[in-house]
N, C-alpha and C positions, 0 to 999 in steps of 0.2 A: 688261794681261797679269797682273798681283799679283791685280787681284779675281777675273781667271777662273780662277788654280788655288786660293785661296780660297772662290769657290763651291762646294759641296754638291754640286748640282744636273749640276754640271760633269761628276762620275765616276760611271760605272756600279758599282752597287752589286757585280752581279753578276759581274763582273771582277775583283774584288778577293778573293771569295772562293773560291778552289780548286777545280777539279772534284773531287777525291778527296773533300772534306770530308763529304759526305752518306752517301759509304761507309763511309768510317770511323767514322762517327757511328754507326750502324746497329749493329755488333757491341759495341760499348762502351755502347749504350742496353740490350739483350740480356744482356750480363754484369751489368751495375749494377741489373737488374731481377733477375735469379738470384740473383745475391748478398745482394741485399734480402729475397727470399724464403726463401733458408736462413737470417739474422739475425732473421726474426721467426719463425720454424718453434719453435713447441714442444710439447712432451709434451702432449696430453690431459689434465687429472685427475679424477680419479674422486670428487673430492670437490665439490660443489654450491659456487658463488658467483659475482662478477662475473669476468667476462672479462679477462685482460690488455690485450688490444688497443692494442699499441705503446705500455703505459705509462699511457693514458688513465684502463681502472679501477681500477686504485693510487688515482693523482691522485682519481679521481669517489668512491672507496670510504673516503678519508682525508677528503675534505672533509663528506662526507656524517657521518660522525663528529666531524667538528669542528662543522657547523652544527646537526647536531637534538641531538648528546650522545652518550654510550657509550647508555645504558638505551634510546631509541627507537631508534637507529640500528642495535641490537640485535635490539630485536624488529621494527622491518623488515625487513632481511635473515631472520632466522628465519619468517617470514611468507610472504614471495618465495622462496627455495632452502630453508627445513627447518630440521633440528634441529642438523646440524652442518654449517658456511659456514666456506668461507673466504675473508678481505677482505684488506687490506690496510692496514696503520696504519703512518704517517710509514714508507714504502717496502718494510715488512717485512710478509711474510706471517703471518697471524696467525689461529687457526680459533675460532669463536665455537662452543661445546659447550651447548646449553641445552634442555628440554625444558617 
């Protein structure tokens, strides 16, 4: 009697979990998905460079600066977007002016 309420295999999975629970899942996946898209919603700018994208080009645009150096890391970006970029260096936005 001990090993059969011990067994796993013994309960139905599906009795254990609620009929409500897939409803209520449903509006709350809906809101956390809305709310994620007004947290990443931002301004356009009108100034040329790498993308935010949740943080990512920070990270891509500071490292790229840390591995080739200011001087190439410089004139890539000015190569790819132009005369005036704006990157990102240790978190802070930062615009590269060069012609």
């Amino acid at each position: 009697m001990v090993l059969e309420t011990l067994n796993p295999m013994h309960y139905n999975i599906t009795s254990l979990v609620p009929d409500t629970m897939p409803v209520a899942t449903v509006p709350i996946l809906i809101l956390m998905c809305f709310l994620f898209l007004i947290w990443n919603h931002e301004e356009t700018s009108s100034i040329p460079g790498p993308g935010y994208c949740l943080g990512i080009g920070p990270l891509i645009s500071h490292g790229r600066f840390l591995w080739m150096g200011v001087g190439n890391a410089c004139n890539y970006y000015n190569k790819t977007y132009g005369d005036f970029v704006r990157v990102w260096i240790s978190g802070e936005e930062t615009f590269i002016i060069s012609k």
